[in-house]
N, C-alpha and C positions, 0 to 999 in steps of 0.2 A: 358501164351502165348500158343496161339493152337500147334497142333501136327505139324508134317512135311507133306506136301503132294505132292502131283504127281507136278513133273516139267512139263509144258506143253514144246512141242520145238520149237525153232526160226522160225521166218519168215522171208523170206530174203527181200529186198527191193524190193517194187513193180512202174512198170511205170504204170500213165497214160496219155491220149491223148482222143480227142472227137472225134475221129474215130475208131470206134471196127476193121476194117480189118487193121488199121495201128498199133493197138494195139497187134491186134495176134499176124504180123507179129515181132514185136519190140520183143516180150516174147520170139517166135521161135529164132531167132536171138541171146536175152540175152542167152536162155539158151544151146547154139552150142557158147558160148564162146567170140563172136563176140565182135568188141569196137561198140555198139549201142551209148555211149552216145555222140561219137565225129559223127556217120554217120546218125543221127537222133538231129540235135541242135534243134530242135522247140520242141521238148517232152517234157513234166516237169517229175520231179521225186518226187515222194511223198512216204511219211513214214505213212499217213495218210490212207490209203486207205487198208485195210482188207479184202475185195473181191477177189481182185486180188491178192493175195500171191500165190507163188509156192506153190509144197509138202513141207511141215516138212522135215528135216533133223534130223536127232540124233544124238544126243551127243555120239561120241563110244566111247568104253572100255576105262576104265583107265590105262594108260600102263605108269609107270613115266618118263620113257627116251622116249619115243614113241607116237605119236599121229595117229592114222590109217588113220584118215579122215585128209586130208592135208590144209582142210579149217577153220577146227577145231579151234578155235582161246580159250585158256584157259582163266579164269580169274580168278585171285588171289587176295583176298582182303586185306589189311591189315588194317582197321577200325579199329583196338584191338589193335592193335600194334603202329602202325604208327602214327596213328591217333589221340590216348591218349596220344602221346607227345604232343597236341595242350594244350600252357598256360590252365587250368582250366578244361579241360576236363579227367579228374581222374575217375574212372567210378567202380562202385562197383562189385563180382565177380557174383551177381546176373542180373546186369546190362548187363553184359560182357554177359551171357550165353543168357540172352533174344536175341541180339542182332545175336549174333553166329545163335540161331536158325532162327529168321528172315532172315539172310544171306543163309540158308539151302535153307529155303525158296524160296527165290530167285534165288537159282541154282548157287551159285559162287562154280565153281571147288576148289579151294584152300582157306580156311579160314586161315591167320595168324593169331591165337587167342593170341598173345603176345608176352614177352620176360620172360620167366620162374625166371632167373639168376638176375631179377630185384631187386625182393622181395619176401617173404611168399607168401605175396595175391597174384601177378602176378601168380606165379608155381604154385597155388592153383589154379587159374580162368582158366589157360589153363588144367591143367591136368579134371580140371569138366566138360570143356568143351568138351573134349578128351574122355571123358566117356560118357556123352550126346551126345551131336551131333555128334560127330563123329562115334557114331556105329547106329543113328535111319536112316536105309537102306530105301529108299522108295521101293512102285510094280516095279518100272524100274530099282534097283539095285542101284540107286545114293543114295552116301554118302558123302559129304565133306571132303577133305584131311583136315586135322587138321596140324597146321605148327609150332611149337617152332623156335624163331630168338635163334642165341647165336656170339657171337662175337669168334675168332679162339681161342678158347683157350680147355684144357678138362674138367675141370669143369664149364664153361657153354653147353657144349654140353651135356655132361652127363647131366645135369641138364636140358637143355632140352629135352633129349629121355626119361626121365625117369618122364617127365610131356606129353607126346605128343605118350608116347609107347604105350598106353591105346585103340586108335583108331586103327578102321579097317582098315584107310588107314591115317598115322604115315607120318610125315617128319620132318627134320633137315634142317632150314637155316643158314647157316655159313655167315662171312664173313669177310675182311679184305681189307684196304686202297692199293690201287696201285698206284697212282698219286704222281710227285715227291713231291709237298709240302707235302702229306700227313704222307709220307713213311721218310722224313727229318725231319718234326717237331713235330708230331705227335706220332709215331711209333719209330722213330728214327733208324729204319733197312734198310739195305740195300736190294736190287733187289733180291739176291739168298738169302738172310733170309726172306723176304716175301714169297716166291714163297715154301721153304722147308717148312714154316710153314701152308701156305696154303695146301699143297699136305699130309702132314702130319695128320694136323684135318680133311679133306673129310675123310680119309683113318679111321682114328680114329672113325668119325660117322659111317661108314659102318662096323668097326668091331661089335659095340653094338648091330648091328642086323637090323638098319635102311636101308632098301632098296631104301630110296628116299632124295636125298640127294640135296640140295639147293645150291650154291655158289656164290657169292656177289664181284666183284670186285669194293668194295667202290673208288665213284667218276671214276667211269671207262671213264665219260664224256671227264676227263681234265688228263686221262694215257697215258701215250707214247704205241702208235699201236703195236710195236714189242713185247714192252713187256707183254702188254697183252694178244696177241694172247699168246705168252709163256707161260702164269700162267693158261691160260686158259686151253691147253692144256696137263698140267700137270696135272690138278684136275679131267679132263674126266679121264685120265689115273686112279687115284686114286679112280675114282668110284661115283663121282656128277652126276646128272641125268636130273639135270638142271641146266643153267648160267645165271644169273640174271645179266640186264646190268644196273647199274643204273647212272642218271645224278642227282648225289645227289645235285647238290649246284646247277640245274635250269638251267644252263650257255648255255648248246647244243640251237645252231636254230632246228628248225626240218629236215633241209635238211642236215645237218652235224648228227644227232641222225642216222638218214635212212641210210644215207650211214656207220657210224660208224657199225650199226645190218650186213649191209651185207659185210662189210669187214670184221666182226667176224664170218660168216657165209662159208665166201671163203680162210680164212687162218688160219683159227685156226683146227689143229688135231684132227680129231675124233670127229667132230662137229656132224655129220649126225646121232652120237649114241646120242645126247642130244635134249634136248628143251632148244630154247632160249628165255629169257627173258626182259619186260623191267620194267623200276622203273623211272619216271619221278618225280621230284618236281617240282614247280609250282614259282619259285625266279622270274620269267617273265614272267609268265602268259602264258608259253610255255606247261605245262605238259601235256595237250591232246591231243595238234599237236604235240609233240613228239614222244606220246603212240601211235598214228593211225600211223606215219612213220614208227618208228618199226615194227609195224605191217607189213606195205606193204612190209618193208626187208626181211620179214619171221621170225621174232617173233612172237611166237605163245602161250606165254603167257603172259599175260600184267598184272600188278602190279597195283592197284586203293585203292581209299577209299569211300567211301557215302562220299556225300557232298563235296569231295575233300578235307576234312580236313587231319590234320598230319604236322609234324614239321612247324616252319617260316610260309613262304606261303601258305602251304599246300601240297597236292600230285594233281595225275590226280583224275580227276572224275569219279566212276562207271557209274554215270547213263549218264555224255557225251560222256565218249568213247562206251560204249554197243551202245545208241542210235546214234551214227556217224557211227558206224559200219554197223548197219542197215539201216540207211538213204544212206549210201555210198555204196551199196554192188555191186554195176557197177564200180566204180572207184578200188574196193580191191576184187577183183577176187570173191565175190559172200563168203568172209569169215564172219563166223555167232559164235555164243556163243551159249553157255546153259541155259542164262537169262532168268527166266521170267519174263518179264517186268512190266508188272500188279502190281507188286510189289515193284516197284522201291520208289513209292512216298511214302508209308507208313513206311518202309523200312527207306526211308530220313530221314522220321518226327522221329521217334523211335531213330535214331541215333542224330538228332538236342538234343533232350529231354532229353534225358540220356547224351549226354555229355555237354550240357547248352552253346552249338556255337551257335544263333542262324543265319541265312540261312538272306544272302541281299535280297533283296525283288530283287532283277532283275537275280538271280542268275540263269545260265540255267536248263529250264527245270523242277525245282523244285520249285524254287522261289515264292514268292506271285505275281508277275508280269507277272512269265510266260508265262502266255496264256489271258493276258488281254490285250483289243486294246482299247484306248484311244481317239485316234486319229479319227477326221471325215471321212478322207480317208479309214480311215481301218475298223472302223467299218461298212462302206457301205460295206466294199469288204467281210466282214464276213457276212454278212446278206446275202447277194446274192451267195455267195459260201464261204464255211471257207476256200476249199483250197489257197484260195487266200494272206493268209498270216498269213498261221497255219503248217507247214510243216510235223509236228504230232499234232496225236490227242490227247489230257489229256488224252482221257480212255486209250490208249497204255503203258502207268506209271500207272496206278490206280486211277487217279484223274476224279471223275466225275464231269460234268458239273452244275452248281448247279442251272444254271437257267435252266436245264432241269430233276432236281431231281421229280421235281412236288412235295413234301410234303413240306409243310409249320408248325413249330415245333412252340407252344406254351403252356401253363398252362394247358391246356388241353387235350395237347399232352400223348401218353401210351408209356407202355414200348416197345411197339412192332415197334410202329411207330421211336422210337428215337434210334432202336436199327437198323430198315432198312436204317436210313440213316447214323448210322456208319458205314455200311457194306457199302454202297457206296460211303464213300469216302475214305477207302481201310482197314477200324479197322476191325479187328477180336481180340475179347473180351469173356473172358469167362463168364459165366453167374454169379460168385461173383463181377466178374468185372463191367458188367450192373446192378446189381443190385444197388451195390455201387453209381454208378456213376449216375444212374436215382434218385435218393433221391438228387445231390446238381441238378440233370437238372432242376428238380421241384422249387426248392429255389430261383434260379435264375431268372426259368420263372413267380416264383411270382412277379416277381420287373420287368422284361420286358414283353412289348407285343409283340417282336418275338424272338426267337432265329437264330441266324446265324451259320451255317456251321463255322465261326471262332471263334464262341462261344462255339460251340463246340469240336474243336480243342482243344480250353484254358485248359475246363472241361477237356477231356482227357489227355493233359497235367500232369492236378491238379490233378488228381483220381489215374491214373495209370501208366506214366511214374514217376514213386519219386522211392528212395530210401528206403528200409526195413524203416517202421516208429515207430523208439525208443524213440525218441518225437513226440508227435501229438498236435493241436494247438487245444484248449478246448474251451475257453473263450477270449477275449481280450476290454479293458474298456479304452482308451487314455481323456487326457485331454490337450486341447491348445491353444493359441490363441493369442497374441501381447503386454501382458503385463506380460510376466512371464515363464517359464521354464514350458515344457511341463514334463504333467506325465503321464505312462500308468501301468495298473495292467493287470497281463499276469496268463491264468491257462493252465498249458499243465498237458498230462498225456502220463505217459512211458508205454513203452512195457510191466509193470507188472500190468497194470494196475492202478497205484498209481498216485494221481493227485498231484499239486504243484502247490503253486501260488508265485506270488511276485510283487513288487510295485518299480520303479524306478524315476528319474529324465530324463532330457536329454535337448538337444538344438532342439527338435522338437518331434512331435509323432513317428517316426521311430527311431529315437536314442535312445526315452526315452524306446520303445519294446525291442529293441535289449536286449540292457543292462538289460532288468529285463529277458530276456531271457535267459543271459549270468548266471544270479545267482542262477537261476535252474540248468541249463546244469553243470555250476562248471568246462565246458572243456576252454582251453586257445583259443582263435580264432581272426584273425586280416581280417577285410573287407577290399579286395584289389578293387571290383569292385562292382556296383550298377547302375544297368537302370533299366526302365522301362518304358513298350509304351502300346498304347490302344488297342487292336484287333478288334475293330470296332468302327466305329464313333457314335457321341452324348453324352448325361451326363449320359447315363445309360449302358455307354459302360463297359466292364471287362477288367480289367488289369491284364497285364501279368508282375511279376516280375524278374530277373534273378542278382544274386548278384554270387561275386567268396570270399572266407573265403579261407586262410592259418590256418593250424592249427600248433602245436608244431614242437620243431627241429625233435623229433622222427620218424614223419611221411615222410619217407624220401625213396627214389628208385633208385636204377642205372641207369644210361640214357645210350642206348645201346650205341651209335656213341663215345661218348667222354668216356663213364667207368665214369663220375662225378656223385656225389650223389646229387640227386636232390631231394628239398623238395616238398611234394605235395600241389596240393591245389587242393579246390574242391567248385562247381558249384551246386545252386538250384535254382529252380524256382518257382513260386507259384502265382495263380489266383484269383481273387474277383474282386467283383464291389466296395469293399472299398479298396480304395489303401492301406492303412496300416495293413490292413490285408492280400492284398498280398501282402506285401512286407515281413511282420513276417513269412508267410509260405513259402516264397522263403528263408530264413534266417536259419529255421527251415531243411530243405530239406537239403540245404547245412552242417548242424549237422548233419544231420542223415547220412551223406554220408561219412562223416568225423571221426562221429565213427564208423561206421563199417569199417575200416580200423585199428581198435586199436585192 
């Protein structure tokens, strides 16, 4: 994965109009504070337009209780965290740090990089990551807070400062249930045994030396007011430096979220020394009309995931709430991030691939739909102006246009050419990594007369998001057909380079793979899921595999909410134009993920 580089800074939302003196005047106006968009209804507002942006603003000082710039809006990820509770998305600690640094990349102030108190691997993945990214400093001074979750107790805290101490800028997230079901059935304590235990553990991470301390009142959506302002309270007292609000179970509208931030913002003690937070999930399809609410309350740091994955439904979306934030900067007083947006899509794809979710094709913004127009209407209105029903531009995420790439990829195509059009459509690849990967681009474009930009993808996929590969798939020989039990002969070779073969039965050519798979490997494994869809049309299209495998009771994690020991499972994926080949290397993938976890 490349190094870390300069964060460029936000641009805030720009108007336009087709009159340049009603356009000055509109800018003059926006920027003396003015409501332009209610005393100006005929103007559009566009996210799309690059010329017209203000100055740059900067991201200031990291101060944890503190934000100097009051426009400042933080974003806090938890992709690592959150995120790899979604069924199948298990992610290896090499996976985990790729990703970590992409998110650098991308300028997210706060990386959750886990829950340390999980597992081995977990405390392992955050403390690496705690030592990587977290100290590689760009020319501007930006580093990523690195974050350990721990639920109230002293041996997960300790356990997370002692994965997360390693970084140059170190935090503790605590947290504990306040809502009467939770606190009754759950917890089983009462009001003042919450609130002592809560004030107790902040106090406790700040004795180990953590200056930045996180505080969680779980399901704060559905707590009784009084009493959370009280606990909340209590915990500034003891030295938390931010209040994280979250609507764990999805329930809040967003006009009840809004006002719940700024009722926590007008009655809770000693508010004005903290940052407030929010933590939406997604049970309604609520979670980024909720996170922009908060926002307008005066939460000033908001909780996300790539792709919106993480628990049930999911969480908010990074790349919708950054990109509403910038589309909307007349409706939220002109509030901006430290995103670089450029980055968002690839960023996406990295996070799809490594944890085997894939992405609904209409999904905002990212999606394979997103910026396609179908429709006669619309396509007229984009030929004649895109503004007309494009409100941002792909290139503003990193996605380039591909019927404006102008190179055309085939057999004949070089490395130079196949390497400029992964650089625009947002890959950066190390040069093992191209090399690698132009040897199957070759293979492939022997058997096609063009490649596609989602042929490309696949390859990338297949090359270089996988798992450490302790199997690699050598050879593979199927036999089948309508009168009799299919068979296939499988050669892989391990990490030691030692090859292996074997010969099985089955009820088709992917059963009869697996299974001969399975008597190489010698690991125990149960296929929970199996799809697979074409990435571009015709008989010479490439398949993209993605299967989910359970392995043994052993492999098993704490799940932070509930403290139940949860087993894992784990997700691959794998590309060819012969489907049982990718399906075996999607199979394969999912092994290798699976033991590196042993």
């Amino acid at each position: 994965m490349a190094t870390l580089i300069r964060t460029p800074f936000f641009s805030p939302t720009t108007f336009t109009s087709s009159n340049n003196n009603n356009q000055l005047l509109l800018l003059r106006l926006h920027s003396s504070k003015q409501p332009t968009h209610s005393s100006f209804p005929n103007f559009s507002i566009s996210c799309s337009s690059q010329s017209q942006s203000q100055s740059p603003r900067h991201r200031p000082p990291y101060i944890p209780n503190h934000i100097p710039d009051p426009s400042y809006v933080r974003i806090f990820d938890t992709t690592l965290r959150d995120g790899e509770q979604s069924p199948g998305a298990s992610m290896t600690s090499k996976e985990k740090l790729d990703i970590a640094r992409q998110l650098a990349k991308l300028g997210v102030d706060i990386i959750e990089a886990g829950f340390p108190a999980a597992s081995t691997d977990d405390f392992e993945a955050v403390k690496m990551i705690a030592n990587e990214v977290g100290n590689a400093v760009d020319d501007n001074g930006y580093v990523p807070v690195i974050c350990g979750l721990s639920r109230c107790n002293e041996n997960d805290i300790q356990t997370a400062w002692n994965a997360v101490k390693h970084a140059k800028r170190p935090r503790i997230h605590t947290f504990i249930a306040t809502s009467a079901i939770h606190m009754e059935f759950k917890l089983r304590m009462s009001k003042q045994q919450v609130i002592d235990k809560a004030r107790t553990m902040v106090a406790f991470a700040r004795s180990l030396g953590c200056q930045d301390v996180e505080f969680s009142p779980e399901d704060a959506g559905r707590s009784d007011r009084e009493f959370l302002y009280q606990i909340l309270g209590e915990v500034i007292k003891a030295g938390a430096t931010t209040l994280n609000i979250p609507d764990t179970v999805g329930i809040t509208m967003p006009s009840e979220f809004g006002k719940l931030i700024a009722d926590i913002k007008a009655n809770t003690p000693g508010v004005e020394n903290v940052i407030i937070s929010t933590h939406c999930q997604n049970d309604l399809g609520l979670s980024t009309a909720n996170t922009i609410e908060g926002a307008r309350a005066g939460a000033r740091q908001l909780e996300v995931t790539i792709n919106g994955i993480g628990e049930r439904a999911g969480n908010a979306s990074l790349e919708e709430v950054v990109m509403a934030l910038k589309c909307g900067g007349h409706i939220f007083n002109n509030l901006f991030t430290g995103i670089n947006t450029r980055h968002i899509y690839l960023t996406s794809r990295m996070v799809e691939e490594y944890s085997g979710l894939q992405l609904q094709p209409h999904k905002a913004l990212v999606g394979a739909n997103a910026f396609a127009h179908e429709s006669g209407i619309h396509q007229d209105g984009m030929l004649k102006h895109k503004g007309t029903y494009e409100i941002i531009s792909p290139e503003d995420i990193g996605l380039e246009r591909s019927n404006e790439a102008g190179i055309v990829l085939g057999k004949l195509s070089g490395r130079h050419a196949m390497r400029k059009r992964l650089e625009e459509l947002g890959y950066e690849l190390k040069d093992d990594q191209v090399e690698s990967l132009f040897w199957r681009f070759k293979a492939v474009a022997e058997q096609k007369k063009r490649i596609t930009d989602a042929d490309l993808r696949a390859l990338v996929s297949d090359e270089v998001f996988q798992a450490e590969p302790i199997w690699k798939l050598d050879d593979l020989q199927v036999t089948c057909g309508t009168l009799g039990l299919s068979t296939a002969t499988v050669k892989l070779v391990g990490d030691d380079g030692s090859t292996h073969i074997a010969c099985s039965v089955g009820t088709g050519p992917v059963d009869s793979a697996y299974k001969a798979v399975d008597l190489i490997v010698k690991e125990p494994a149960t296929l929970l899921e199996y799809s697979m869809i074409a990435v571009t049309e015709g008989i010479d299209a490439i398949a993209t595999t993605r299967v989910v495998i359970r392995g043994d009771t052993d492999q098993t994690s704490t799940h932070a909410l509930t403290g139940e020991s949860v087993q894992r499972t784990f997700s691959g994926t794998g590309a060819g134009m012969d489907v049982v080949v990718s399906s075996v290397k999607a199979y394969i993938a999912a092994i290798n993920k699976m033991l590196s976890f042993k």
